[in-house]
C-alpha positions in Angstrom: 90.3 77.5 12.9 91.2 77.1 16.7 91.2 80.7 17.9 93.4 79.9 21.9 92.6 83.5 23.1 88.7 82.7 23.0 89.3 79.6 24.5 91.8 81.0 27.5 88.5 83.9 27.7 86.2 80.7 27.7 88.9 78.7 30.3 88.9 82.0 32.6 85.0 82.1 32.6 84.6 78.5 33.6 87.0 78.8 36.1 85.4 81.5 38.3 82.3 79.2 38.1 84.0 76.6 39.4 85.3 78.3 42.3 82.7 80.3 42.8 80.5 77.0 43.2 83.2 75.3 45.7 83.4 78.4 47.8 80.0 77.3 49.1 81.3 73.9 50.0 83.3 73.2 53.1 85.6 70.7 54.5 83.0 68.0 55.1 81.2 67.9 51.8 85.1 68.0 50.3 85.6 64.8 51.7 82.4 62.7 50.2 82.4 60.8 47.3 82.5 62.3 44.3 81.0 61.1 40.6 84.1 59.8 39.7 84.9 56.2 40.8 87.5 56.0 43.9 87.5 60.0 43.8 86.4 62.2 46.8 85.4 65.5 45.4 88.8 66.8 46.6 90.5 64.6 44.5 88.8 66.0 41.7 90.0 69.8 42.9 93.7 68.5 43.4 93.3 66.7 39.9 92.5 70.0 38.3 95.0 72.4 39.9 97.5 69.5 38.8 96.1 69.9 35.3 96.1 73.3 35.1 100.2 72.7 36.3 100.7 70.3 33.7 99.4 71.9 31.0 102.2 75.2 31.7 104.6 72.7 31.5 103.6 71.6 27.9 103.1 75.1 27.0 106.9 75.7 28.2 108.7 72.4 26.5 108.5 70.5 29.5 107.0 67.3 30.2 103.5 67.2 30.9 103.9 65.4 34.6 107.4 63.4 35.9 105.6 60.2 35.7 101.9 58.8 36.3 103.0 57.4 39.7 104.0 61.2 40.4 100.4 62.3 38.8 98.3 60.1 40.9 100.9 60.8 44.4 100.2 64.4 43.8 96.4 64.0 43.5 96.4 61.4 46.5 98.3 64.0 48.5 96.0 67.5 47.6 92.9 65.3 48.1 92.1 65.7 52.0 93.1 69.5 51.7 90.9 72.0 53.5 88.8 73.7 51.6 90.7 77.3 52.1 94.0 75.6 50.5 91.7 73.9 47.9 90.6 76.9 46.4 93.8 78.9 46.8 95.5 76.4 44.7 92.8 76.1 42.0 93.4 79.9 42.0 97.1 80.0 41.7 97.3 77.0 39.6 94.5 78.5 37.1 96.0 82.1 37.1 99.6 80.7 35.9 98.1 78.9 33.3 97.0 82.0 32.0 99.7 83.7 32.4 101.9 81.2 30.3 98.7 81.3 27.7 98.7 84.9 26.7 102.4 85.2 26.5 103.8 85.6 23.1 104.0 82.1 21.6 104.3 79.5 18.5 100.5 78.5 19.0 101.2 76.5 15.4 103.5 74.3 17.0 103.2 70.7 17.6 102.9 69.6 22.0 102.8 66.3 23.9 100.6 65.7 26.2 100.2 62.1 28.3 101.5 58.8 26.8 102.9 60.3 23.4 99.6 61.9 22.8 100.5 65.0 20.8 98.0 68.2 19.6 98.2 71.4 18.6 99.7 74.2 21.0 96.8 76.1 19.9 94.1 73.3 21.3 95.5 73.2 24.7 93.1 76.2 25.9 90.3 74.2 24.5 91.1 71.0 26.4 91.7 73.0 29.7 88.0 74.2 29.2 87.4 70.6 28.9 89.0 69.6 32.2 87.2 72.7 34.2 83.3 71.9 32.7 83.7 68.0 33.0 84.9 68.0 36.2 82.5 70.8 37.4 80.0 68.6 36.8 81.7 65.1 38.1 81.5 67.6 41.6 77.8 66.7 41.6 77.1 69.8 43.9 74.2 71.2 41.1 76.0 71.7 37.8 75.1 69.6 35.0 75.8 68.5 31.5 72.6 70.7 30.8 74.5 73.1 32.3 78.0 73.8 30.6 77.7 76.5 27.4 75.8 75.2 24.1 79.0 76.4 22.4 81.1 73.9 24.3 79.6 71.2 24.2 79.2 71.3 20.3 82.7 71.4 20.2 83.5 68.9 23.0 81.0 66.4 20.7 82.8 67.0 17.9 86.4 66.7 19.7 84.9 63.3 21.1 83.3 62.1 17.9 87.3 62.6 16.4 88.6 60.7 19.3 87.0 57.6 18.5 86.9 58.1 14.5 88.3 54.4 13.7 88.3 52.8 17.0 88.2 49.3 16.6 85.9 48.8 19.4 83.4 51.3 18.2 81.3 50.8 15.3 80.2 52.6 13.1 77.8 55.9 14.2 76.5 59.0 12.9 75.7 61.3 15.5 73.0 63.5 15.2 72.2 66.6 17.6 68.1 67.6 18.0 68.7 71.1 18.3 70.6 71.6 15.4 68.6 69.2 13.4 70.2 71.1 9.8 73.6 70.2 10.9 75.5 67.8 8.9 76.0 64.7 11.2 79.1 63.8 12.5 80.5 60.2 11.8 82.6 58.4 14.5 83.5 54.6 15.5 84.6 52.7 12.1 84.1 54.1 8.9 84.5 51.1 6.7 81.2 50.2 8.5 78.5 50.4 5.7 75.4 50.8 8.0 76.5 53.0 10.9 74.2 53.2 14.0 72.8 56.5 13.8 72.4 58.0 17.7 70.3 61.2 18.2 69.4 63.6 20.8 69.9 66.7 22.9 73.5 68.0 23.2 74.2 67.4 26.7 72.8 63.9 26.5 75.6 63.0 23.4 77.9 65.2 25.7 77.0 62.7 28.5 77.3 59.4 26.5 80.8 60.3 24.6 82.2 61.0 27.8 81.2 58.6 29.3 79.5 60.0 32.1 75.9 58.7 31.4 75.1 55.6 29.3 73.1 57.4 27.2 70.1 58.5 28.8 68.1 61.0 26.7 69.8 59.1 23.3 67.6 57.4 20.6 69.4 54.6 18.2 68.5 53.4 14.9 69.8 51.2 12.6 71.3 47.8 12.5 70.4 47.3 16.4 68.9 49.8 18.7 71.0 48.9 21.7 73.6 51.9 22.2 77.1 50.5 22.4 79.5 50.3 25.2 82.6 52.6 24.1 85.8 52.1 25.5 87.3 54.7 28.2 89.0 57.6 27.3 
């Protein structure tokens, strides 16, 4: 059961570590690459006020951005902001999100997202706090996948896990997490594969690999081969 006003609580948290992280930053460091390919780190801040934008305008019936062209331009354009107007719109952008999230609402109700994707109403808090952790970390100015809450990135695995349940370029895997050894695996990647690749290891490192920011350092595979596969972006 997908409770959106712990999530929004969970968003709001994440936020205000987000900023209060970039506040240290300034105008220089804004401008160096970030972990993301082609991305300064104030593309990723642009990307996420955007998102934060976006997301309202599911919330409120609209389309989730004009067009990609119109995504990226907006992204290119906030990029090689200052750090003062960086932060105010990561503010502003994160507080009306909010705002739409706790107003009275159908949270049963069917969205769409990007490219006909379509989810729950009720999931779109989650996914924000998906956008805010990640991207905190793609920063690379000291928070880490070790870093983000155990309680999210459970739930990211699993969200990730059911992403790629019956790709066709992923085979079968069972994914097991060491510090919750009692937990029943979760199964991803085909699942008319009869021996799956089982892949084991700490949260963040499974976190890392299903995200597909780290190739799997930290991961042990058994099974048919003991080579972890290459899965497809997101």
């Amino acid at each position: 059961m997908i409770d959106h006003a712990h999530d929004l609580a969970s968003v709001r948290d994440a936020t205000e570590r987000l900023l209060t992280a970039v506040s240290k930053l300034d105008n220089a460091v804004l401008a160096e690459p970030s972990r993301l390919p082609g991305w300064t780190r104030g593309h990723v801040l642009a990307h996420l006020a955007r998102n934060a934008d976006a997301l309202v305008n599911v919330l409120q019936g609209r389309p989730m951005y004009v067009s990609g062209e119109a995504r990226d331009a907006d992204i290119e354009r906030g990029a090689p902001r200052p750090l003062d107007i960086q932060l105010t719109d990561l503010r502003e952008s994160a507080a009306r999100f909010h705002e739409t999230g706790v107003a009275p609402a159908d949270w049963s109700r069917t969205v769409e997202l990007r490219n006909g994707v379509t989810d729950s109403a009720a999931r779109l808090p989650f996914r924000r706090w998906a956008e805010v952790e990640l991207h905190h970390v793609d920063l690379g100015i000291g928070y880490e996948l070790e870093d983000v809450p155990a309680e999210f990135a459970d739930r990211e695995i699993d969200f990730l896990a059911d992403r790629f349940r019956d790709h066709p370029e992923v085979p079968g895997i069972t994914l097991s997490v060491a510090e919750d050894p009692g937990r029943p695996v979760r199964r991803t990647g085909r699942q008319a594969d009869s021996e799956p690749l089982t892949v084991s290891g700490p949260a963040h490192a499974l976190l890392g690999w299903l995200s597909g920011r780290t190739r799997g350092d930290g991961l042990t595979a058994l099974g048919r081969s003991t080579a972890l596969p290459a899965l497809p972006p997101l």
